[in-house]
C-alpha positions in Angstrom: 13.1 14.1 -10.4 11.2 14.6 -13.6 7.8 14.0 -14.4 7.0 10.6 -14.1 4.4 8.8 -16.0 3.2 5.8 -16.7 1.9 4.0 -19.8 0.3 0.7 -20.4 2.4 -1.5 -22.8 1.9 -0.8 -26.7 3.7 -2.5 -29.7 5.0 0.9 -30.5 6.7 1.1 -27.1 9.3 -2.5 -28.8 12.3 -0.3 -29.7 12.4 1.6 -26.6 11.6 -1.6 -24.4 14.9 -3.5 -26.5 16.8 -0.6 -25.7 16.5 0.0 -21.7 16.9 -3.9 -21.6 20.3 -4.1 -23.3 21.2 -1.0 -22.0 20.8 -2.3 -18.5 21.2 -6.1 -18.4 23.8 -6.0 -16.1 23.0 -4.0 -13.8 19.5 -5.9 -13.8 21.5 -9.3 -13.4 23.2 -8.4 -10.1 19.4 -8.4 -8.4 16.9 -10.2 -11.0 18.3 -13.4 -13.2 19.1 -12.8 -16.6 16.4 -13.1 -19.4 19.2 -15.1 -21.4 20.6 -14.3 -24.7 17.9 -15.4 -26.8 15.8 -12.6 -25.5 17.8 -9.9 -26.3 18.2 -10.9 -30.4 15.2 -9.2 -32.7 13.8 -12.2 -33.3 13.7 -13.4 -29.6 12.2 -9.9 -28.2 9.7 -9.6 -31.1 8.2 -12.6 -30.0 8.2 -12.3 -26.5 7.4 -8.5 -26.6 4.2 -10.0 -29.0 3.8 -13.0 -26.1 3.2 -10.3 -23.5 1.0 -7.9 -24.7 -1.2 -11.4 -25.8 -0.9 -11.6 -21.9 -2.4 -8.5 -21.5 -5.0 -8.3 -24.0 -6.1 -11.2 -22.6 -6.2 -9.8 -18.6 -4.0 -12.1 -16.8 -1.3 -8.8 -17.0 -0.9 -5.2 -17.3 2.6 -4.0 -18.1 3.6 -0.4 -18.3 7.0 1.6 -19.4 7.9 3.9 -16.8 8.5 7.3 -18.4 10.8 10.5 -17.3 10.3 13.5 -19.9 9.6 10.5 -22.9 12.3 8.5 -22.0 12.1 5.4 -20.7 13.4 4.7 -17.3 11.9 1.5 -15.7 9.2 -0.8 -16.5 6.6 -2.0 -13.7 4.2 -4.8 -14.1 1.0 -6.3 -12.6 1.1 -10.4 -13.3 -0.9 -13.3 -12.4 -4.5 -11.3 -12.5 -7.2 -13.1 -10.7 -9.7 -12.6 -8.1 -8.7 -8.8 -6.9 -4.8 -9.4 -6.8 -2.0 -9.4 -8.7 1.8 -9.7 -8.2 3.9 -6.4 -8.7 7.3 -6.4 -10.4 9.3 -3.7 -11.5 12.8 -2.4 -12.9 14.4 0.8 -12.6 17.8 1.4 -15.0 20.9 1.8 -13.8 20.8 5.9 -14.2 17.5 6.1 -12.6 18.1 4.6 -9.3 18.5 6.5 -5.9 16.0 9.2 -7.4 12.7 8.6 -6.2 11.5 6.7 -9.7 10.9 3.1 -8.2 9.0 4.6 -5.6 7.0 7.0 -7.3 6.6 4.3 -10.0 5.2 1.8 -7.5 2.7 4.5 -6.2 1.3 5.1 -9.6 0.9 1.4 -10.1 -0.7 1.1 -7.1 -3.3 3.8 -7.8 -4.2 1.9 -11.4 -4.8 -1.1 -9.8 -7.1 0.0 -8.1 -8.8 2.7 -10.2 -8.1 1.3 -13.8 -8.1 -2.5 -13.2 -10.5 -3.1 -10.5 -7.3 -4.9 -7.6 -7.6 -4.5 -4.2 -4.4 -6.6 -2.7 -1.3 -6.9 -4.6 1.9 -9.1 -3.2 5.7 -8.5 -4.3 8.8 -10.7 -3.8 12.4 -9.8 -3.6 15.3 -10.8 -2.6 17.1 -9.9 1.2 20.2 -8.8 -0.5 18.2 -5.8 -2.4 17.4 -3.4 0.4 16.4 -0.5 -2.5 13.1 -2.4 -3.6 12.3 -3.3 0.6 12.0 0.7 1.2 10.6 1.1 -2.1 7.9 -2.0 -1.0 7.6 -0.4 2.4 7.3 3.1 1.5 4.1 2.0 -0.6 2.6 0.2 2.0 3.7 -3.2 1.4 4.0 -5.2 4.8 6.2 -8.4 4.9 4.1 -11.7 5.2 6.9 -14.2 4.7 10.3 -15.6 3.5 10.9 -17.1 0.0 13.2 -18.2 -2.0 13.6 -16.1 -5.5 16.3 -18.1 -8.1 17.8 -20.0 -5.1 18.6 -16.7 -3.4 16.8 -15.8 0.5 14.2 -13.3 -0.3 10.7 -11.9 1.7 7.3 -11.7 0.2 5.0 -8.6 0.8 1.8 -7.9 0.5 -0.7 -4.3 0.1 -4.2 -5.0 0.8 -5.6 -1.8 0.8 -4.4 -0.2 -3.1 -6.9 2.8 -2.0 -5.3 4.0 0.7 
């Protein structure tokens, strides 16, 4: 695997954002519902792009592009900020996956919760029938703390307590 970095979500970062999203919408569909076709027009994704970096500047989020040698290969976000914790979601495109990137990715988010945003527990949801992001949970010392339901499909939520160690 490349060089993986993360970067906090910029307005420059739009065009590439757009691009991984319609260049992956279904493969992200068989795991994660669809964002619906409004979101992928210019007009749709320029305001919701705008809509979430208001999220962030206000501190309820922190969303980050997931980069391999400039390009963009997932995205990985922290939502629902408050009191030490935050909920962890992330997406890995179609030609990144079974490389290592969600994982690594998840390890570098962990390590800027901690060190950049001041978490100490973050909690994670998905669904039974994506095995990929349990190992990528578990390998990052996520634990499972319950079922759920996640768009009316059987799913476990996880939780990391300690981001330090």
């Amino acid at each position: 695997m490349a060089t993986l970095t993360l970067e906090r979500l910029r307005p420059e970062h739009a065009p590439a954002v757009l691009a991984f999203e319609r260049a992956h919408r279904a493969h992200f569909a068989r795991t994660v519902p669809d964002r619906g076709d409004a979101y992928f027009t210019p007009a749709g994704f320029a305001a919701r792009h705008a809509a979430l970096l208001a999220e962030q500047d206000a501190g309820v989020c922190h969303f980050h592009v997931a980069l391999e040698d400039g390009t963009l290969v997932a995205r990985v976000n922290l939502v629902d900020v408050a009191d030490g914790s935050a909920e962890l979601g992330y997406r890995v495109g179609a030609d990144a996956t079974g490389r290592g990137v969600a994982t690594a990715a998840v390890a570098e988010i962990c390590r800027l919760a901690a060190r950049s945003y001041g978490l100490t527990t973050l909690t994670a949801a998905t669904t039974l029938d994506n095995p990929a992001s349990m190992r990528v949970l578990t390998r990052n010392g996520f634990t499972p703390v319950g079922d759920t339901v996640l768009s009316g499909r059987p799913g476990v939520r996880y939780v990391r307590r300690d981001l330090t160690a």
